[in-house]
C-alpha positions as CSV (number, residue, x, y, z in Angstrom):
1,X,-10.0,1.4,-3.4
2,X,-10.2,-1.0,-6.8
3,X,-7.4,-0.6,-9.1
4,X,-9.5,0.0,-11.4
5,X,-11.2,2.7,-10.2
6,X,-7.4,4.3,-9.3
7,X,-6.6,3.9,-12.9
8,X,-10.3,5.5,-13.9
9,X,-8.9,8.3,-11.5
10,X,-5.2,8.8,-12.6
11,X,-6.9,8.4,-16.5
12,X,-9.6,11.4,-15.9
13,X,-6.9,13.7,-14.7
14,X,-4.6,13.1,-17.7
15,X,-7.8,13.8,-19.7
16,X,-8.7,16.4,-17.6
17,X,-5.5,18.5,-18.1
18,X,-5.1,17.7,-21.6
19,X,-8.6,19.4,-22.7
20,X,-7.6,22.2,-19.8
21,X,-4.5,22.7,-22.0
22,X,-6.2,23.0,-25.7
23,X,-9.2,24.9,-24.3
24,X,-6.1,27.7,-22.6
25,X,-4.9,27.9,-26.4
26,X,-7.6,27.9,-27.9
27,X,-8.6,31.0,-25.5
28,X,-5.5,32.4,-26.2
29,X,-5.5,32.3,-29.4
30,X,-9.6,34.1,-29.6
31,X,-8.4,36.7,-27.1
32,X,-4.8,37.8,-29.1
33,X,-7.3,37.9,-32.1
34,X,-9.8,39.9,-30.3
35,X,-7.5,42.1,-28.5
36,X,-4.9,42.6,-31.6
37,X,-6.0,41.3,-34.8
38,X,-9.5,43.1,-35.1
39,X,-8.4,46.5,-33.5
40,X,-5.4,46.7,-36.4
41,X,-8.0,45.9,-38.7
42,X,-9.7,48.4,-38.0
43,X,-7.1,50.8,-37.4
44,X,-6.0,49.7,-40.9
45,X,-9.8,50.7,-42.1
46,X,-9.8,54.4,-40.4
47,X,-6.2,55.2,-41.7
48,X,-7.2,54.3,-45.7
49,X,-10.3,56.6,-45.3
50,X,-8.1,59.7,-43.5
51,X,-5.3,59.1,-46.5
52,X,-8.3,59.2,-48.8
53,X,-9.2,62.6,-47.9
54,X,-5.9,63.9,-47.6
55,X,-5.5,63.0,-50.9
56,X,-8.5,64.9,-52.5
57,X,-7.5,67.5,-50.3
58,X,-4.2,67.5,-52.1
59,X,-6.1,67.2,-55.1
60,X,-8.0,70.3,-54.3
61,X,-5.5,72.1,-53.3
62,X,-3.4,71.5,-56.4
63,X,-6.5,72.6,-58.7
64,X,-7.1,75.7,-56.9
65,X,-3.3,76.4,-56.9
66,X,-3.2,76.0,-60.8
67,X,-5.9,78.1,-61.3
68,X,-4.0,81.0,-59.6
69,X,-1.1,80.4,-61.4
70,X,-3.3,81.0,-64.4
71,X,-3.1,77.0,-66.0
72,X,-6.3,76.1,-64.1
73,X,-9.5,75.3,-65.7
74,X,-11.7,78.1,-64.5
75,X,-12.6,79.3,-61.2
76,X,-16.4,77.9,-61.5
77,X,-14.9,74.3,-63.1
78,X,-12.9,74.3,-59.8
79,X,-14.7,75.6,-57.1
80,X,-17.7,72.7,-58.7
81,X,-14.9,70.0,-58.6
82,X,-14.2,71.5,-54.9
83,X,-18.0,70.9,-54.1
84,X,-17.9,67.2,-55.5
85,X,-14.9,66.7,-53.6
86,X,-16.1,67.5,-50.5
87,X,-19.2,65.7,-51.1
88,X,-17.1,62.6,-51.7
89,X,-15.0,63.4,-47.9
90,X,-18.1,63.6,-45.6
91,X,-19.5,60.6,-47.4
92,X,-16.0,59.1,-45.8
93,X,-16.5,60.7,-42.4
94,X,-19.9,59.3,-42.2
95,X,-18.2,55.7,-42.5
96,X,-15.8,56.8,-40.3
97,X,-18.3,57.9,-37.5
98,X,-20.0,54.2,-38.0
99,X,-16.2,52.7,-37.6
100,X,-16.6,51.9,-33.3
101,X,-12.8,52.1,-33.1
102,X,-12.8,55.3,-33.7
103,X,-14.6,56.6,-31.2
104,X,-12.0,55.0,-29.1
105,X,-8.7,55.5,-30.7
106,X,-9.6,59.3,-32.6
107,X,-12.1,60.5,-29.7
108,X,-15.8,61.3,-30.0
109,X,-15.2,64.7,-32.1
110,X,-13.3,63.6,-35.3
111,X,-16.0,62.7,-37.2
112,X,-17.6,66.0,-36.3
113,X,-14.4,68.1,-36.2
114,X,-14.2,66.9,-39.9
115,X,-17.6,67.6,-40.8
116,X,-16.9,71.2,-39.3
117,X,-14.1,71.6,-41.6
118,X,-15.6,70.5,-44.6
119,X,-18.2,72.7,-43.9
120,X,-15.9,75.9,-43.8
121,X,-13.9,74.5,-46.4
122,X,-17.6,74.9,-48.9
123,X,-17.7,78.6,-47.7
124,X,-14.7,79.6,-48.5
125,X,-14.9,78.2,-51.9
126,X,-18.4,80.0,-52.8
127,X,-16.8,82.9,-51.4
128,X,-13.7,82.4,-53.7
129,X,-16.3,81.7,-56.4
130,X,-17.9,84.8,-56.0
131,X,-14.8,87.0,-56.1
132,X,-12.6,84.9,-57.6
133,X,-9.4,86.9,-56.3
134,X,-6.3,84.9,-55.0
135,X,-6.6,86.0,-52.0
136,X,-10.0,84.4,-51.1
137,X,-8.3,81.4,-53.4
138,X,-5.2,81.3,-50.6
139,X,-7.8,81.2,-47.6
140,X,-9.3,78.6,-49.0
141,X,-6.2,76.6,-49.3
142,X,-5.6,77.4,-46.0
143,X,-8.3,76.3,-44.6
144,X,-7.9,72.6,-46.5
145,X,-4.1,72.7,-45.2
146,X,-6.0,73.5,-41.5
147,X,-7.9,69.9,-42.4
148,X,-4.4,68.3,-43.2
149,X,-2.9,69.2,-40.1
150,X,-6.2,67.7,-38.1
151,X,-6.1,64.7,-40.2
152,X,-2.2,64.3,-39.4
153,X,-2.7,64.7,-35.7
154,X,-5.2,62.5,-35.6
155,X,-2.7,60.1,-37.4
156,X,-0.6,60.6,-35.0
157,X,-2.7,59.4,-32.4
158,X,-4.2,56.5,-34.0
159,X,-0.7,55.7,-34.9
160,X,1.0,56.1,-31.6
161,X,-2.4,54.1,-29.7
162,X,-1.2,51.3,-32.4
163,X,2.1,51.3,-31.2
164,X,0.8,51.1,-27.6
165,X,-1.5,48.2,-28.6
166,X,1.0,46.7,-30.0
167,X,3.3,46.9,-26.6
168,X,0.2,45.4,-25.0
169,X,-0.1,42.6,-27.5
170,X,3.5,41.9,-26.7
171,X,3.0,41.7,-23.0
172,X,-0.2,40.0,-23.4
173,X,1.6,37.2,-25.6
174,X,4.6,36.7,-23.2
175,X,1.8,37.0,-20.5
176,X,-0.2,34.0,-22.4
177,X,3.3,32.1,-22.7
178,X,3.9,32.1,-18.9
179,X,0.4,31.0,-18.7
180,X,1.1,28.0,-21.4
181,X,4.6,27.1,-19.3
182,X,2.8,26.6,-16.1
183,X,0.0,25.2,-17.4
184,X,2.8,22.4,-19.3
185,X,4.7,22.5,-16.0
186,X,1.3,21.6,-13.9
187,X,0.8,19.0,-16.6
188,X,4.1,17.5,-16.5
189,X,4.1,17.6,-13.2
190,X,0.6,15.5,-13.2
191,X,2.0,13.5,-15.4
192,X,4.8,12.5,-13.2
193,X,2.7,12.1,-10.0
194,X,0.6,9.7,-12.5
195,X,3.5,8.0,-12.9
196,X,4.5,7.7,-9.6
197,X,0.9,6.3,-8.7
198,X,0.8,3.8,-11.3
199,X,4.4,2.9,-10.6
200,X,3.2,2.3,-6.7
201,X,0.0,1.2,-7.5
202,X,1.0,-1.5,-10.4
203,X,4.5,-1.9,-11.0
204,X,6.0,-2.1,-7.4
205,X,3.2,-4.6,-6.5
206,X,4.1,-6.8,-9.7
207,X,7.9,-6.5,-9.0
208,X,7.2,-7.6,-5.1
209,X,5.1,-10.4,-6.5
210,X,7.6,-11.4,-9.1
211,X,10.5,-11.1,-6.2
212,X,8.3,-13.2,-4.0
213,X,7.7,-15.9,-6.8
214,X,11.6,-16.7,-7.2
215,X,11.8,-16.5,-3.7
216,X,9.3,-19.5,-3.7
217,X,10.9,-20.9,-6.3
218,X,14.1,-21.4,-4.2
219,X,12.8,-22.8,-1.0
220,X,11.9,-19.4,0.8
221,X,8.6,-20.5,2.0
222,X,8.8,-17.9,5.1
223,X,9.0,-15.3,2.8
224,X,6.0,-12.5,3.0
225,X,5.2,-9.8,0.1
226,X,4.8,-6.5,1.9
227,X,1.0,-5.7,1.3
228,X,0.6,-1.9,1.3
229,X,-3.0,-1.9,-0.5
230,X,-6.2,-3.0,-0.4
231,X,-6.9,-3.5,-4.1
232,X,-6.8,-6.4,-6.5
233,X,-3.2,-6.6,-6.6
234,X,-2.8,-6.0,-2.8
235,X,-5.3,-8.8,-2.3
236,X,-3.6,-11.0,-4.8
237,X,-0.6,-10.4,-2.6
238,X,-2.7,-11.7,0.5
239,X,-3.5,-14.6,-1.6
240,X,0.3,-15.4,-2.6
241,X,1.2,-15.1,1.4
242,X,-1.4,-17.3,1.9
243,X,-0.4,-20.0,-0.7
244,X,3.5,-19.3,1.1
245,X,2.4,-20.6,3.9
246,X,0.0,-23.3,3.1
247,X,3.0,-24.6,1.0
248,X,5.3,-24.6,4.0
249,X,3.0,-26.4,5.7
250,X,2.2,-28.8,3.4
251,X,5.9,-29.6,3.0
252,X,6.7,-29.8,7.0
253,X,3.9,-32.1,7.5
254,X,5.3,-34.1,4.5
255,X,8.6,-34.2,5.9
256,X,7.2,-34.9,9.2
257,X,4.9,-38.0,7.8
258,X,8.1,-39.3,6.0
259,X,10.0,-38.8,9.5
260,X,7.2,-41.1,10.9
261,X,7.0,-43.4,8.3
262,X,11.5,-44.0,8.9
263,X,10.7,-43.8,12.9
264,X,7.4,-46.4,12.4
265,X,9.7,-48.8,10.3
266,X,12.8,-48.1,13.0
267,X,10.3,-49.0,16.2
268,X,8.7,-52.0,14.5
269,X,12.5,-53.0,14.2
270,X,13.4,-51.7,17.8
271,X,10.5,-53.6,19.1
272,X,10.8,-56.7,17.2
273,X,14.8,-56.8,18.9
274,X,13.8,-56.1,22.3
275,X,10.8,-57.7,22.8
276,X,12.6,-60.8,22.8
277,X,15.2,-60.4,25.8
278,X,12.2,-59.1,27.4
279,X,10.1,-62.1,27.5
280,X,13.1,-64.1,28.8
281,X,13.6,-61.3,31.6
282,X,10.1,-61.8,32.4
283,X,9.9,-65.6,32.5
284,X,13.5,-65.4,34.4
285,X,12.2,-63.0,37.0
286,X,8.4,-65.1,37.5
287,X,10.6,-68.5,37.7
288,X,12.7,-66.9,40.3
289,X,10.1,-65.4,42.2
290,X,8.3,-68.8,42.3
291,X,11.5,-70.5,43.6
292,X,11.6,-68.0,46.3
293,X,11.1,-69.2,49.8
294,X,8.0,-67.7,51.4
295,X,8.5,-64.4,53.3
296,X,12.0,-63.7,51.0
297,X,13.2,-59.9,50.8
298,X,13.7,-60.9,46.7
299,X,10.4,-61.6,46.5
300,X,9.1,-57.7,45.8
301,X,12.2,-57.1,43.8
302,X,11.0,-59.5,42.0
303,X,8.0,-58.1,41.6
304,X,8.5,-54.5,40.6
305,X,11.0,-56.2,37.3
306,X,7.8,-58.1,36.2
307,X,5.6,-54.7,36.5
308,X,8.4,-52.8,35.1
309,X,9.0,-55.2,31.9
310,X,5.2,-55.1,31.6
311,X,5.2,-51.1,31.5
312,X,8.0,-51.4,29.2
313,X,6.3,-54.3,26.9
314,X,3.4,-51.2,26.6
315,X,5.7,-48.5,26.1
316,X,7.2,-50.9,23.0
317,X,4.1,-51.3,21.8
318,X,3.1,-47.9,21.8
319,X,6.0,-46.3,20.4
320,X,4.8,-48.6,17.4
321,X,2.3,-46.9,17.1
322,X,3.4,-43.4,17.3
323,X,3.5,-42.4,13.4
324,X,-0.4,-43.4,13.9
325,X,-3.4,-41.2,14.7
326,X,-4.1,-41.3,18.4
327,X,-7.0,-43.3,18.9
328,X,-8.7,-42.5,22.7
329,X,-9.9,-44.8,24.6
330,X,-12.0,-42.5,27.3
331,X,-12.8,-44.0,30.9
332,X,-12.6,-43.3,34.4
333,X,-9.4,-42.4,36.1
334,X,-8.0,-40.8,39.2
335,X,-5.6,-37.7,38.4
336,X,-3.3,-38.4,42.1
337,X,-3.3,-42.2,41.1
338,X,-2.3,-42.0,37.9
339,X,0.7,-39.2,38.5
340,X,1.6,-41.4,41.6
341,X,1.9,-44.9,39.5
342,X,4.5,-43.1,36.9
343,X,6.4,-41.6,39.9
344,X,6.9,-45.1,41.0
345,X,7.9,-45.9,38.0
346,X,10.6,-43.6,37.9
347,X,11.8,-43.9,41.4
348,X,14.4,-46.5,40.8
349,X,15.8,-44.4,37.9
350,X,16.5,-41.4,40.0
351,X,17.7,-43.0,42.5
352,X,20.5,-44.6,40.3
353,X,21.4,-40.8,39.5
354,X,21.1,-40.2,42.8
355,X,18.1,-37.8,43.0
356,X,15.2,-38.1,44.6
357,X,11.5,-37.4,43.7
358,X,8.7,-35.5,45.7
359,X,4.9,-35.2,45.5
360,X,3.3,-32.9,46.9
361,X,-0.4,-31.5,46.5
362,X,-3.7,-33.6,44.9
363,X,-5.7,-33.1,42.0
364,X,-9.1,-33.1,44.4
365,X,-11.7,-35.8,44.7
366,X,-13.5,-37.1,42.1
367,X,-12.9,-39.6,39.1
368,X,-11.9,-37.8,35.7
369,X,-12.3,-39.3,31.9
370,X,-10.4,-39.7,29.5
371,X,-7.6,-41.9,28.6
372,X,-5.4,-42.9,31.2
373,X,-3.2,-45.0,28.9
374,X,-1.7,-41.9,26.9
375,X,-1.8,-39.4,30.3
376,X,0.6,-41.9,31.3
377,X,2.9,-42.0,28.4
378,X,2.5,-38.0,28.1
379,X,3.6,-37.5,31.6
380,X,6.4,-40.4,31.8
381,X,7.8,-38.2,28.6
382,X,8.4,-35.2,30.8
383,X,9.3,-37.3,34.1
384,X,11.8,-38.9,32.6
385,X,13.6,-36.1,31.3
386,X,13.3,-34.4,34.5
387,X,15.3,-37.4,35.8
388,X,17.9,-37.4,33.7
389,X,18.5,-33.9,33.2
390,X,18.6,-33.7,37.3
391,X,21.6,-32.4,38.8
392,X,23.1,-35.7,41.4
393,X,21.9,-35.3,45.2
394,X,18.9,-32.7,44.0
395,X,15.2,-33.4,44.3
396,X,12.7,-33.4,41.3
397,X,9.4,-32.1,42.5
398,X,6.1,-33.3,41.1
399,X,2.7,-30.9,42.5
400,X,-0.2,-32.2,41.6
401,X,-3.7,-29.5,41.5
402,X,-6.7,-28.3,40.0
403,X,-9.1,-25.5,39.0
404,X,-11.6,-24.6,37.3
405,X,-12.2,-22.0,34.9
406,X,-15.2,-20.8,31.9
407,X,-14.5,-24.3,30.1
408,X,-15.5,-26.5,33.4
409,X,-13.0,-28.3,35.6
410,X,-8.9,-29.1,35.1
411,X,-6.4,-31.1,37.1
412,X,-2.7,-30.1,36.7
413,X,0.6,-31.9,37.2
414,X,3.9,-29.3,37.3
415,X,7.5,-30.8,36.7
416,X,10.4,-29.1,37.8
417,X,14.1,-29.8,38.3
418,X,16.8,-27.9,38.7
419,X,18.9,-29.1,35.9
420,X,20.5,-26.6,32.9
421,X,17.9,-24.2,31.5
422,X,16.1,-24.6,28.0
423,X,16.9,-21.7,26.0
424,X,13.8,-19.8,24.8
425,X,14.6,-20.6,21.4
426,X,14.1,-23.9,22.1
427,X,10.8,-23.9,24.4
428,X,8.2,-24.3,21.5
429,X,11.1,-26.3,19.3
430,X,11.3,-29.3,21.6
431,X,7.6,-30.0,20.8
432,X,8.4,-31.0,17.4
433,X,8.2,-34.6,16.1
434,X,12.2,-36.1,16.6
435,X,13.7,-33.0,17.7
436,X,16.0,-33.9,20.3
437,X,19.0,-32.1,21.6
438,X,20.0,-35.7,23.4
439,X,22.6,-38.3,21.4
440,X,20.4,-41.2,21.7
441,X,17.0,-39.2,22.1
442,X,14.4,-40.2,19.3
443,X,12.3,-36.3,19.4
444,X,9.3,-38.7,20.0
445,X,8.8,-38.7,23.8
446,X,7.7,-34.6,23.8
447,X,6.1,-34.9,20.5
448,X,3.6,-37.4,22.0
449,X,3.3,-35.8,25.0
450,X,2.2,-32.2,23.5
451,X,0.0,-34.9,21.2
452,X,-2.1,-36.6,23.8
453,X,-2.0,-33.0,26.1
454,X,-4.3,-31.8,23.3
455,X,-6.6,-34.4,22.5
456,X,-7.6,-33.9,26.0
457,X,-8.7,-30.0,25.6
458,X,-5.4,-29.2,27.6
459,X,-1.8,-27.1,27.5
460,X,1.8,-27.8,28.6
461,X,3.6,-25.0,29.0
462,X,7.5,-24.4,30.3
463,X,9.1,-21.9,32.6
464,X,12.9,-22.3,32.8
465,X,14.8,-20.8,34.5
466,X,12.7,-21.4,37.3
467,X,14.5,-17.9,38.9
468,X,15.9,-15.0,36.4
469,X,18.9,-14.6,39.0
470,X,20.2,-18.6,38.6
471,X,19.3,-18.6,35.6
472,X,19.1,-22.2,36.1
473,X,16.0,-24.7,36.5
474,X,13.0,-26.1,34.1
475,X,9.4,-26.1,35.0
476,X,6.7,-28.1,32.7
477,X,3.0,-27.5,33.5
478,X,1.0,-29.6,32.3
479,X,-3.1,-29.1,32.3
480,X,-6.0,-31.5,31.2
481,X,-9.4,-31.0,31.5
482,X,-11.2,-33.5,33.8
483,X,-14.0,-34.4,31.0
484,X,-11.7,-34.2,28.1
485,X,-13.3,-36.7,25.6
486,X,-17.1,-35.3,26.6
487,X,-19.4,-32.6,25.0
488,X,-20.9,-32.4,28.8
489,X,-20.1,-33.8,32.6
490,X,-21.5,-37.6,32.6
């Protein structure tokens, strides 16, 4: 997934929660209005009307209770003033009956109990009108007393339902709070997961990238960012592996073409110094062989110094030429020849150490290509390390094969002694241009050899110990394709 589009995410889900948490208060704050605020209101509308009639009640009753104390203004004044009065009451208990609250707080029959009252409140005052005695004026005050105590009662229950309501509005409120708290808790705790993912996302990458910068910057080319993503910054990280390890690269093969540049100028020197005493060996040896009588023993010791200085005048010159490209110069060649003319080569050195070497096995008929000059020098490399590293009185045996396989047809030559082991550490280091574990060793011998093993579609590979039990031994195997330097058989 794109960073950006993880961003987009984390970004819609901070949006998401805030517009969750002002829609929940704005909900709250509608439903405490609808569930307290307009019920009180209305509550506040029914008791002003029920005070207003208890007051004209009062008012009533005080006229009428002048008048039979003999202050009033005349039984028919009052008992008219009665009539306006409760005219004026059940115009209130009509807007009480349209109130909807009180249907639900007073109950269905206020509004007509009322109406019922008022209306036996009128009789009695014509009746007390008529006979204008105090004791239909008392039952007339009675009966607006009666009215009182309704009116009170349902007071009372308006009143206590309001108290109830306002428990409710209590517990809805700390209700709403709880719901505010873990809706701020949930939106905390997406904040902090947010944080987390950007954190992972774009903040742990940048800190690895910055770590693996001044990593680079001190010489820690084998350093690798961990790359847990597959975004921009993940692939950047990729990219900065990448660049790691081109950089390493580029600065081993510098090394290694300054190495060959000091090795080139060291060789043309070595050269230049031995090719001197080697002419006069030469001449030396073909004056002596020509004073030879015919038929002398000297004769072929003789000749095998000549061939010997002449393989070493070529060895001279190609060493010159190792800190240059390999240039191939493909032709016909016999695999079993070729191995047998560096074992002879070599004979007289193992001999001095007091080893011996064995062939064994053939490569099979037929003439390979490719260039017999470097197969020479790849395999005298690993020959003559054989010899030397040879234990005294032990053999050093050279098998010679073949095969074939998808690619077409390969000969192989394996190497073994049964010298000191070559730690596994060391089995792919040795390849390396002038790495050398030997005082006097120049690195170069195995270099070339691994060199011109490739260039002819091949492998050398190394088994040591030869047995896990000695732990002793070294095997090299080396395989080269019998039409190396050819798309296709000739």
């Amino acid at each position: 997934m794109r960073l950006g589009t993880k961003l987009s995410i984390v970004l819609a889900l901070l949006v998401l929660t805030l517009a969750s948490n002002v829609a929940l208060s704005v909900w709250s704050i509608r439903f405490l209005e609808r569930e307290l605020a307009l019920p009180l209101r209305s509550v506040q509308s029914v008791m002003s009307r029920l005070h207003e009639i208890k007051r004209m009640g009062e008012e009533e009753i005080d006229l009428v209770s002048s008048q039979m104390n003999g202050s009033g203004i005349g039984v028919q004044e009052t008992a008219r003033h009665v009539e306006t009065s409760e005219q004026a009451i059940a115009e209130l208990v009509d807007e009480l009956s349209l109130i909807p609250s009180v249907l639900q707080q007073s109950g269905i029959s206020t509004p007509r109990n009322l109406r019922i009252r008022s209306g036996i409140i009128l009789a009695a005052n014509l009746e007390w009108r008529g006979t204008k005695t105090d004791e239909h004026a008392a039952q007339l005050i009675e009966q607006i007393d009666t009215r009182h105590e309704l009116i009170e009662r349902i007071e009372g229950r308006i009143l206590e339902d309001a108290a109830l309501s306002a428990e409710f509005g209590k517990t809805l409120t700390r209700r709403i709070y709880i719901i505010l708290a873990v809706t701020i808790v949930g939106a905390l705790a997406i904040g902090m997961v947010m944080v987390m993912f950007i954190r992972r996302w774009v903040f742990s990458p940048i800190d690895r990238l910055r770590e693996g910068a001044e990593r680079l910057a001190l010489g820690d080319f084998d350093h690798k960012i961990r790359v847990h993503t597959n975004d921009e910054l993940g692939r950047l990280g990729e990219e900065f592996n990448r660049m790691g390890g081109l950089i390493h690269t580029m600065q081993v093969r510098r090394i290694e073409q300054e190495r060959l540049a000091a090795m080139g100028e060291m060789a043309q020197r070595t050269v230049h110094n031995l090719r001197t005493p080697l002419a006069g060996i030469r001449a030396l040896s073909e004056t002596t062989l020509d004073e030879l009588p015919e038929g002398s023993d000297l004769a072929d010791l003789q000749k095998r110094i000549i061939v010997t200085v002449d393989r070493f005048e070529g060895w001279l010159k190609e060493m010159v030429r190792t800190s240059a490209p390999l240039e191939m110069h493909p032709a016909e060649y016999n695999p079993d020849s070729l191995v047998s003319s560096v074992i002879e080569a070599h004979r007289a050195a193992a001999q001095s150490r007091g080893c011996r070497i064995e062939m064994e096995g053939s490569a099979g008929s037929g003439k390979a290509i490719g260039d017999a000059h470097h197969l020479e020098h790849a395999i005298t490399a690993v020959l003559s390390n054989a010899v030397e590293y040879a234990p005294e009185g032990s053999a050093i045996r050279v098998r010679v094969g073949g095969g074939k396989d998808d690619s077409g047809r390969y000969w192989t030559v394996r190497i073994e002694n049964s010298g000191e082991m070559i730690p596994e550490a060391l089995q792919q280091t040795i390849f390396r241009p002038y790495f050398t574990t030997r005082k006097n060793g120049t690195g170069i011998g195995l270099a070339l050899c691994h060199r011109v093993v490739q260039q002819h579609l091949g492998r050398i590979e190394i088994k040591s110990p030869l047995n896990a039990s000695d732990s002793i031994g070294c095997a090299f195997l080396i395989q080269i394709a019998y039409h190396a330097l050819y798309d296709q058989d000739p």
